[in-house]
C-alpha positions in Angstrom: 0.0 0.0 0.0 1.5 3.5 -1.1 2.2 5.9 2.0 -0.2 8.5 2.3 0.7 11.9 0.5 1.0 14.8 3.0 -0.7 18.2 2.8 2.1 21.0 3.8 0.6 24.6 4.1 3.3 27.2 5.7 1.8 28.8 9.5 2.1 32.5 9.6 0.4 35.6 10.6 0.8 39.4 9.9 3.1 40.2 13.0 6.3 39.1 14.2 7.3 36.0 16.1 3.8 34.4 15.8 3.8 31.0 17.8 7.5 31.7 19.1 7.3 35.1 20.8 10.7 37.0 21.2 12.8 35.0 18.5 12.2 38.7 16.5 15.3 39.0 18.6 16.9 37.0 16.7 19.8 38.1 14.5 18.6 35.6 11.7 15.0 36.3 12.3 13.2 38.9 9.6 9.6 38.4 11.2 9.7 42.0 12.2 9.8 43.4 8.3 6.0 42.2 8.3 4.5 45.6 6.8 6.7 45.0 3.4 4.8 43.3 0.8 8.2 42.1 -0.4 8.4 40.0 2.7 5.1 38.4 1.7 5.8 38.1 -1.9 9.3 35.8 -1.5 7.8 34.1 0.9 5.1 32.8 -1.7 7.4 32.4 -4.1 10.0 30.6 -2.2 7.0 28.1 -0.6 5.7 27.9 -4.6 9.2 26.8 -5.8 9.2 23.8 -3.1 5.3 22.8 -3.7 3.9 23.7 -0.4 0.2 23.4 -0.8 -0.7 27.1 0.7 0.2 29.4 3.0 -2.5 29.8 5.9 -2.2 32.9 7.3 -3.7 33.4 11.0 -5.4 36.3 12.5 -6.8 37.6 15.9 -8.7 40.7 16.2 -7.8 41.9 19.4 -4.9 42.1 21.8 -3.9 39.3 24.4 -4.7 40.9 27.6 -5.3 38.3 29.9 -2.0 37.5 31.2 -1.7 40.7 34.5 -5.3 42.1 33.1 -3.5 44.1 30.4 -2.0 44.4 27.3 1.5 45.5 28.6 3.2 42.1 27.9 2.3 41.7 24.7 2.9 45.0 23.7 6.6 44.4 25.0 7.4 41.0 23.9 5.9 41.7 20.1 3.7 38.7 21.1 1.1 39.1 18.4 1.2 42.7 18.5 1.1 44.2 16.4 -0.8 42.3 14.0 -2.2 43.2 10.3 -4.7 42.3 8.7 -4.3 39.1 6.1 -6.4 39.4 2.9 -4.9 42.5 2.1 -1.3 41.0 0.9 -2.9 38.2 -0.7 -3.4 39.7 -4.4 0.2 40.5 -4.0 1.5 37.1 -3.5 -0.7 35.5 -6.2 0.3 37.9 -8.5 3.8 36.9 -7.9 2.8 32.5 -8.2 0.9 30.1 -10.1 -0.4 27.3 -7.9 0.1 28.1 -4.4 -3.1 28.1 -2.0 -3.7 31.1 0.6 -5.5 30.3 3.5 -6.7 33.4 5.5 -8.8 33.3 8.8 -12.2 35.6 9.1 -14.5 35.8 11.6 -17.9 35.6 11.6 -18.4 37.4 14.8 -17.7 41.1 13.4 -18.6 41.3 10.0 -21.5 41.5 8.2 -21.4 38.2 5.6 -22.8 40.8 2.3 -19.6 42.5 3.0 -17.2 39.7 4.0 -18.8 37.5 0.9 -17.7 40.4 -1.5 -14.1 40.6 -0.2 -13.9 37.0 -0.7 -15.0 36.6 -4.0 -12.8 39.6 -5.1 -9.3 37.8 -4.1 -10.8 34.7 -5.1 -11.3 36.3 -8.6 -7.8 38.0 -8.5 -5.5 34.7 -7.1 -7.3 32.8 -9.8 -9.5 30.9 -7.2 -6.6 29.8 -4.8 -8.5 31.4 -1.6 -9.3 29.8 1.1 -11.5 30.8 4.2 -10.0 29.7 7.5 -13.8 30.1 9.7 -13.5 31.5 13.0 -15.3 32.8 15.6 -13.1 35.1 17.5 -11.9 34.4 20.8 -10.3 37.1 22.5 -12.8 39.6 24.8 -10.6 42.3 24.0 -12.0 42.4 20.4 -15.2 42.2 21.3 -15.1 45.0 23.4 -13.3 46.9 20.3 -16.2 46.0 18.4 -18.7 48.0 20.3 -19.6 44.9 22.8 -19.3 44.4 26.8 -17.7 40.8 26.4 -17.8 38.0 23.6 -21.0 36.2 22.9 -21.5 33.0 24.3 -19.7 30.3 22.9 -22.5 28.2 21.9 -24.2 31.4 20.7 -21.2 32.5 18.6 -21.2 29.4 16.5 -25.5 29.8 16.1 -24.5 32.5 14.4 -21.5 31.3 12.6 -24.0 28.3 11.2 -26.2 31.0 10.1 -23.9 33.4 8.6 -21.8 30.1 6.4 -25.6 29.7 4.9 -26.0 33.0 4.3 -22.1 32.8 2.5 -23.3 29.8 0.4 -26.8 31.7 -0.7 -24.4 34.7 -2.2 -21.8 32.8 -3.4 -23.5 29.9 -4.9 -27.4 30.7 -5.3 -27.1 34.4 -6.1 -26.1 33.7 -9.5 -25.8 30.9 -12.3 -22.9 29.3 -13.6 -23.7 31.0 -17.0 -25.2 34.3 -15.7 -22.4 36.5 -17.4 -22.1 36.7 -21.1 -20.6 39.7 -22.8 -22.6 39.6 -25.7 -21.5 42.7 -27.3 -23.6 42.6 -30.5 -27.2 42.3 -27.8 -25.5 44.6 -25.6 -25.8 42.2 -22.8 -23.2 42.2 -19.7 -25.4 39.6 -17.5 -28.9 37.9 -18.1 -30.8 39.9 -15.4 -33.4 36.6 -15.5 -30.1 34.7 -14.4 -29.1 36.8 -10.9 -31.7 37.3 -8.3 -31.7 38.1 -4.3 -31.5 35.0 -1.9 -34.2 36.6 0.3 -32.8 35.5 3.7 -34.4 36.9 6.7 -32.6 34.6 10.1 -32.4 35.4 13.8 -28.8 37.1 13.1 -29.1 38.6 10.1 -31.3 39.7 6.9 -29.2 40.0 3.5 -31.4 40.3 0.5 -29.2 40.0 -2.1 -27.9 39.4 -4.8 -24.1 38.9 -4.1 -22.4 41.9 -5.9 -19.8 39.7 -7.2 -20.2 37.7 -10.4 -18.9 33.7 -9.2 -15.6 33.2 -8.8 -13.5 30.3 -9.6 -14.3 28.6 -6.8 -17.5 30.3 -6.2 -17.2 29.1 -2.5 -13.2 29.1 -1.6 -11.6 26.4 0.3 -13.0 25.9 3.8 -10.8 25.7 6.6 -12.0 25.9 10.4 -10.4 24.8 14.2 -12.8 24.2 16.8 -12.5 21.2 19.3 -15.7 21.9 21.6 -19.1 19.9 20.8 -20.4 22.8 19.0 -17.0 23.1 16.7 -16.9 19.7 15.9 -20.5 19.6 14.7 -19.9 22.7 12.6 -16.3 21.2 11.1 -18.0 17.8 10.5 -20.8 19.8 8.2 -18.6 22.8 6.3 -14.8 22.1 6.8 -12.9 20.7 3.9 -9.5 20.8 6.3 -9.4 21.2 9.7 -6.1 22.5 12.3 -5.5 21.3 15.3 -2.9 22.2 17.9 -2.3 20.0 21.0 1.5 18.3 22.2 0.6 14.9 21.4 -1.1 12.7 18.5 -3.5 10.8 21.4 -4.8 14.6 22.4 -5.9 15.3 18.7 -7.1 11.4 17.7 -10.2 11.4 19.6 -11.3 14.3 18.2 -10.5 13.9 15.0 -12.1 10.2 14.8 -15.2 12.1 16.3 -15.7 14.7 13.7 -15.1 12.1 10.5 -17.8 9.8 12.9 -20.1 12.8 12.5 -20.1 13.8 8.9 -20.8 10.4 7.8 -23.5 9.8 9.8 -25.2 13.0 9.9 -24.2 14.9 7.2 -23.3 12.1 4.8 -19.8 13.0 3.9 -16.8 10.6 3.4 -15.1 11.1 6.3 -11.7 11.0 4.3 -12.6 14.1 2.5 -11.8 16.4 5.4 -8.1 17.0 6.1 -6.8 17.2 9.5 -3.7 19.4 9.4 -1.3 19.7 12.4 0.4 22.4 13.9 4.3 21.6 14.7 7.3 23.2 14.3 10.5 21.8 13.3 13.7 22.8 14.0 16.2 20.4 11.7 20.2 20.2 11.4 22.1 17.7 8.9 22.8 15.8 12.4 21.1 15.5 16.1 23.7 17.7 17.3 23.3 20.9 14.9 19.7 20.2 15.7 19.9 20.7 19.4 22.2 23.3 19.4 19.9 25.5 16.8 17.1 24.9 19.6 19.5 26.0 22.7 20.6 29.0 20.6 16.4 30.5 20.0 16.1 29.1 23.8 18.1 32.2 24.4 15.5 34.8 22.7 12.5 33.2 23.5 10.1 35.7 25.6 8.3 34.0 28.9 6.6 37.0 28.8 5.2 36.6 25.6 4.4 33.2 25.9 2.4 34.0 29.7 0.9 36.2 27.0 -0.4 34.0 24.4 -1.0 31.1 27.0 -3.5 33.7 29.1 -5.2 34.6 25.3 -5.6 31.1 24.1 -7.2 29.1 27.6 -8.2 32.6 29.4 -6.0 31.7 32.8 -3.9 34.7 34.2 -0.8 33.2 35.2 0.6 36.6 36.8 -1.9 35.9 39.5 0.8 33.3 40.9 4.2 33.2 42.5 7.6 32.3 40.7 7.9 29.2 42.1 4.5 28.2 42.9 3.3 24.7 41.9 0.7 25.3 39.4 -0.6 21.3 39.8 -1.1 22.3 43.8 -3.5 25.5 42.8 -7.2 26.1 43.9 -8.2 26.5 40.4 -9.0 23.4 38.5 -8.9 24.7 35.1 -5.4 26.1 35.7 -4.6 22.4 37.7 -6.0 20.3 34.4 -4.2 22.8 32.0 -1.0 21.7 33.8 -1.6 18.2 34.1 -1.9 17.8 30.5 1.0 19.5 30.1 2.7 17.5 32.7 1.3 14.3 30.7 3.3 14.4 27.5 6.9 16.0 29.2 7.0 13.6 32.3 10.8 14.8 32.0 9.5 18.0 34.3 9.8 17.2 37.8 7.6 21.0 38.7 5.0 23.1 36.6 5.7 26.9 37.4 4.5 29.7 35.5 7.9 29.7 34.5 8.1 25.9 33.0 5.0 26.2 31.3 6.3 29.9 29.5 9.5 27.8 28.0 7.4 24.9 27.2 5.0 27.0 24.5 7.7 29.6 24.1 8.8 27.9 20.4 6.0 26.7 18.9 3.1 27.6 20.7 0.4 24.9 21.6 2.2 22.3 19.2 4.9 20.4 19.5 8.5 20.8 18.1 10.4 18.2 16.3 14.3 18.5 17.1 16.5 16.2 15.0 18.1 15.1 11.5 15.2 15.1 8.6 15.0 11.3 9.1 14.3 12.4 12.7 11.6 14.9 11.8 10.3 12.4 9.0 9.3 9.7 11.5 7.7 12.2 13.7 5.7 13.0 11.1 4.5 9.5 10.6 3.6 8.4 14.4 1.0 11.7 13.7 -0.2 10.1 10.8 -0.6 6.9 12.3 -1.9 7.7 15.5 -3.8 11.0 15.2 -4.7 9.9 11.4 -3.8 13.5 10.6 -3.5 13.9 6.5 -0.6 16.7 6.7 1.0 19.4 9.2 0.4 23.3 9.4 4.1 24.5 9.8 5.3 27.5 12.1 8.6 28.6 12.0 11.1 29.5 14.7 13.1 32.0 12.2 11.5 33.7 9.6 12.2 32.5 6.4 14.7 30.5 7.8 12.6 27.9 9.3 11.1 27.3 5.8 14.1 27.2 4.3 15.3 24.5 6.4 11.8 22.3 5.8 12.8 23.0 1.9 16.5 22.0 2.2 16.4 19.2 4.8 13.2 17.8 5.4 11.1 17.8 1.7 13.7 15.8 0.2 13.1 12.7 3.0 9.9 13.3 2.4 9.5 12.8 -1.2 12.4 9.6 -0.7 9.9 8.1 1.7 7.1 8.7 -1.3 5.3 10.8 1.7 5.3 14.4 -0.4 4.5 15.1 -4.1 6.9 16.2 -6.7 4.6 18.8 -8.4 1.3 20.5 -8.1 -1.3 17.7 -9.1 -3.2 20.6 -11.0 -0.4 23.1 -11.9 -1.9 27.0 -12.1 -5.5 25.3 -10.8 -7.7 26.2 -7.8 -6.6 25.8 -4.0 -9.6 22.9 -4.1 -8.0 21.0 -7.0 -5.0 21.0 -5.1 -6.1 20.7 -2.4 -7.9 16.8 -3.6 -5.6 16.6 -6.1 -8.6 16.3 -8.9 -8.7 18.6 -11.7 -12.1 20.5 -12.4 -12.8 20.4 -8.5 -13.0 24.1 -8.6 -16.4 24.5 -6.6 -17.1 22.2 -2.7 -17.7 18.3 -3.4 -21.1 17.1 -4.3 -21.2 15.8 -0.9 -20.6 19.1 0.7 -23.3 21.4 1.8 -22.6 24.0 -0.1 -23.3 22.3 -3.0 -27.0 21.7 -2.9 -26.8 25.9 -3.4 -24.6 25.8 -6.3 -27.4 27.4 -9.3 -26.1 25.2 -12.2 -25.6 26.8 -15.8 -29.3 25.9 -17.8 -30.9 25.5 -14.5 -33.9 28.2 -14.6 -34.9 29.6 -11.1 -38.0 28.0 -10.8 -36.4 24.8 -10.9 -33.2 25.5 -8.0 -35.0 26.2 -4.8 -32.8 28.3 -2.4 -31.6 25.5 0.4 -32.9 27.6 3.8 
């Protein structure tokens, strides 16, 4: 049996340091040049030239200002702040590539989906449909309270709204219009059948968009859709709309469960093939020609990584203020239970630390965030890679880098090549200059969602007169 093909999409965001806060410090590190589009640009073109799948580009909307109740740490450390905001650099990279994908994380939470559907479609148009839509639901207070609110919406309540808002995304982008609406008939003096556009009428509890979509389709019509969410109410919502789904936890046995239980769920209630949604891992890998360059790359960026940042990002991503104990407190010994479970799973997968401080847990997500990092010779790396395939039954890895573009370059030099030997990476795009989707599957004319997938009981086929597609509600 041939070894499964990996997906590789490049982690990054629009700020610098991203999942290892401080290493901006670094002397080899160019993170911090994040407001050049040349940065951006030979970045894509650098991924592009070793056949990395896409680039997903993260994105937060406010500050993390849990850790001390403010935002002085991460205003300090660089740690995710300042941050930009992704779509904007993505014409500029596809202008510069052929087949790369761009993953780029929205939420539903602060945008109205008429305006965030046109914005879509219009990169999707100008990257030659190699968008993707990474789904989100925000989770930081601090945004909301930017956005006019008191605190977040409730979590359950946030993703009512995000199942509400992906319909009303799916009415614009594949209802709104026919396949064969625009014609540029220039002796008739016709642009677009009028008979072949019309509103999608939706009137919900969250919102009322009339339509029609302002956007003729795209290439995609619908671009790829990417989500994260581990809690009942994500898993439910991947299971229906995602077509690759992150996840972020030390260990393969953290992520299987919930990976198995999704895949469980959109075969038996939304009728998917469960193999059709990609599960993408976040790691990090730090890789020298042998063990020993490895190590001592990972001691060196040990010396610029910021425990402040990384209180930081821990306090924004589970919501527990660390600040509020001592140095050397034992965090498994604390009256809070959340903080005490936190820890234990921590504790779990490094048994190697004998006491879980503050100060332990900063170094332990101080490179690479809530994933794990994989220290060693490519070979090394390689077979890390696999036990996540075979025990998480992940289909390919989200990768974050230490140094910026080092990090990548490393992965191209070092790793890529065992890959490919080990018949674990392709050699070229399966659909060169085609969509992120046919890509993505690896199928050529998959431009629009699978037949399977929900969004394609919308999709208003060429031929197909109105009266004949009803609207899916």
């Amino acid at each position: 049996m041939a070894p499964k093909k990996v997906i590789l999409n490049a982690f990054v965001e629009m700020c610098s340091g991203h999942q290892s806060p401080g290493l901006w410090r670094h002397p080899d590190d160019h993170s911090h040049e994040f407001n050049n589009v040349e940065h951006w640009v030979e970045l894509a073109k650098l991924l592009e030239e070793a056949k990395f799948h896409g680039i997903f580009i993260a994105d937060v909307l406010g500050g993390y200002d849990v850790y001390n109740g403010n935002l002085d740490a991460a205003i300090r450390s660089g740690a995710q702040w300042p941050v930009n905001e992704p779509l904007a650099v993505v014409s500029a990279m596809a202008a510069a590539t052929k087949s790369i994908g761009f993953g780029v994380t929205v939420s539903t939470t602060y945008e109205q989906p008429y305006h965030l559907a046109r914005r879509l479609s219009t990169v999707d148009h100008l990257s030659n449909g190699r968008l993707g839509w990474n789904i989100v639901t925000s989770y930081l207070d601090s945004a909301a309270r930017n956005m006019g609110f008191k605190e977040q919406l409730a979590h359950d309540e946030r993703y009512a709204q995000a199942e509400e808002y992906v319909k009303v995304m799916y009415k614009l982008f594949e209802s709104s219009w026919r396949d064969d609406a625009v014609v540029l008939d220039r002796e008739k003096g016709i642009y677009t059948h009028p008979e072949r556009v019309r509103e999608i009428k939706h009137e919900g509890k969250f919102f009322s968009v009339p339509g029609p979509h302002i956007c003729q389709p795209s290439p995609q019509r619908t671009p790829l859709i990417l989500q994260a969410g581990a809690s009942k109410a994500g898993k439910i919502f991947a299971a229906q709309n995602a077509e690759a789904i992150f996840v972020s936890a030390h260990a393969p046995a953290v992520c299987a469960k919930n990976i198995a239980e999704i895949r469980e769920i959109a075969k038996t209630q939304f009728g998917r093939d469960p193999s059709n949604i990609k599960v993408l891992a976040l790691v990090t890998p730090i890789l020298g020609r042998t063990e020993e360059e490895a190590q001592a790359k990972l001691a060196d960026y040990r010396k610029y990584a910021s425990h402040e940042g990384a209180l930081t990002l821990f306090g924004g991503w589970t919501g527990m203020d660390l600040g509020k104990y001592g140095d050397e407190e034992e965090l498994r010994e604390v009256e809070s239970n959340a903080v005490r479970s936190t820890v234990e799973g921590y504790a779990r997968f490094s048994p190697g630390t004998s006491k879980w401080t503050k100060h332990t847990i900063a170094e332990h997500v101080s490179l690479g965030g809530n994933g794990p990092i994989f220290v060693g010779t490519p070979a090394q790396v390689a077979d890390a890679f696999q036990i996540w395939i075979d025990e998480a039954g992940v289909d390919g890895f989200n990768l974050a880098y230490t140094l910026f573009p080092q990090s990548f370059k490393d992965i191209i030099e070092l790793l890529i090549p065992e890959l490919r030997a080990r018949g674990l990476y392709w050699d070229d795009y399966a659909v060169p200059q085609g969509t992120y989707r046919e890509n993505f599957y690896e199928k050529q004319g998959q431009k629009g969602p699978l037949e399977e997938h929900v969004a394609s009981t919308y999709r208003w086929k060429a031929g197909v007169d109105a009266k004949d597609h009803t609207i899916p509600q």
